[in-house]
C-alpha positions as MATLAB code, in Angstrom:
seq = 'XXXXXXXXXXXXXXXXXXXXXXXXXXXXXXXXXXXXXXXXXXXXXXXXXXXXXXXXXXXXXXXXXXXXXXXXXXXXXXXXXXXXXX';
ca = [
      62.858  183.024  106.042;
      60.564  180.860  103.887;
      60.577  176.618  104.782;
      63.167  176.059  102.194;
      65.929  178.499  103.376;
      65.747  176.455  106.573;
      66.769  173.157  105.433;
      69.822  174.456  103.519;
      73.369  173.011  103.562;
      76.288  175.118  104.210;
      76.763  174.164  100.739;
      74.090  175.594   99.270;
      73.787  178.334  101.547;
      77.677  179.190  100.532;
      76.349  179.183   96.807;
      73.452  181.462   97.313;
      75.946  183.814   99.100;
      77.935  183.858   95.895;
      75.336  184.700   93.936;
      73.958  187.202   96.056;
      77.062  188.730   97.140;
      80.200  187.882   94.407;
      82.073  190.671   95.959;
      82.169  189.313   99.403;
      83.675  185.735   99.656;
      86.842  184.564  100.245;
      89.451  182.195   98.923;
      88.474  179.844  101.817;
      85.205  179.947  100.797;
      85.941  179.339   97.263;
      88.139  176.558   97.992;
      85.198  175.153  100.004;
      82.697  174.740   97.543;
      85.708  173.012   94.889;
      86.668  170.511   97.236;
      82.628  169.616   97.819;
      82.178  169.617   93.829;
      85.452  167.312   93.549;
      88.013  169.254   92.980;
      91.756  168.611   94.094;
      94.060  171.336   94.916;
      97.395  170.554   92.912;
     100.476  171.097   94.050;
     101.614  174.747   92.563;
     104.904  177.188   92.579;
     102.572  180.430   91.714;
     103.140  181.605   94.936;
      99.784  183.644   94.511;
      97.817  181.156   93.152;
      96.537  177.628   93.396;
      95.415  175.591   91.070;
      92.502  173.171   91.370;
      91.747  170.405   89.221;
      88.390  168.023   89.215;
      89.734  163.854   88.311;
      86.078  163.120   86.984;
      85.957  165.424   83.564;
      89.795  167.074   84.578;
      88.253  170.834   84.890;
      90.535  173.398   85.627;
      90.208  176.452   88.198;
      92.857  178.742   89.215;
      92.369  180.575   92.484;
      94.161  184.110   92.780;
      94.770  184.018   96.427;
      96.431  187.001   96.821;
      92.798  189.059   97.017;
      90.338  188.889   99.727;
      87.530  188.983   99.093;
      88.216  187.151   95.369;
      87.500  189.178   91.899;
      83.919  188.907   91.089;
      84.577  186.836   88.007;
      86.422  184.398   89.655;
      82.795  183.907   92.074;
      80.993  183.720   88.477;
      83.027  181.450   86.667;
      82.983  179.456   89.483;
      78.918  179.646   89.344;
      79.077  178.709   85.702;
      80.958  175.701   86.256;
      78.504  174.591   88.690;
      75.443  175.235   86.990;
      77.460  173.075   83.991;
      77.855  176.161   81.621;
      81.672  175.935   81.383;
];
């Protein structure tokens, strides 16, 4: 473990699991890291999914929670959408 892996939040370390391992996290985790980047889970009839939306720019992610572990492109358009591609 190099000195920066050591000072890591569980935010950050959640992150480098994604991108290390898209196939393996769940919809908690997911959920996790929207709520810490501002996101609000709205109130939803989908039964199967839940919809999340961010107040500062009004950003938009839909969580299938019917799957665990979640698709891999839900992990990586979650990833683009914090590294401000999307």
């Amino acid at each position: 473990m190099t000195g920066g892996e050591k000072y890591l939040t569980k935010k950050d370390k959640l992150i480098k699991k994604m991108k290390i391992s898209p196939n393996s996290i769940s919809p908690d985790e997911i959920e996790k890291v929207l709520e810490w980047e501002g996101f609000v889970k709205r109130k939803s009839n989908a039964g199967s999914h839940q919809v999340f939306k961010r107040k500062s720019d009004g950003k938009v992610f839909n969580l299938v929670l019917a799957r665990n572990p979640v698709r891999k492109y839900q992990v990586e358009d979650l990833l683009k959408i914090l590294e401000g591609k999307d």
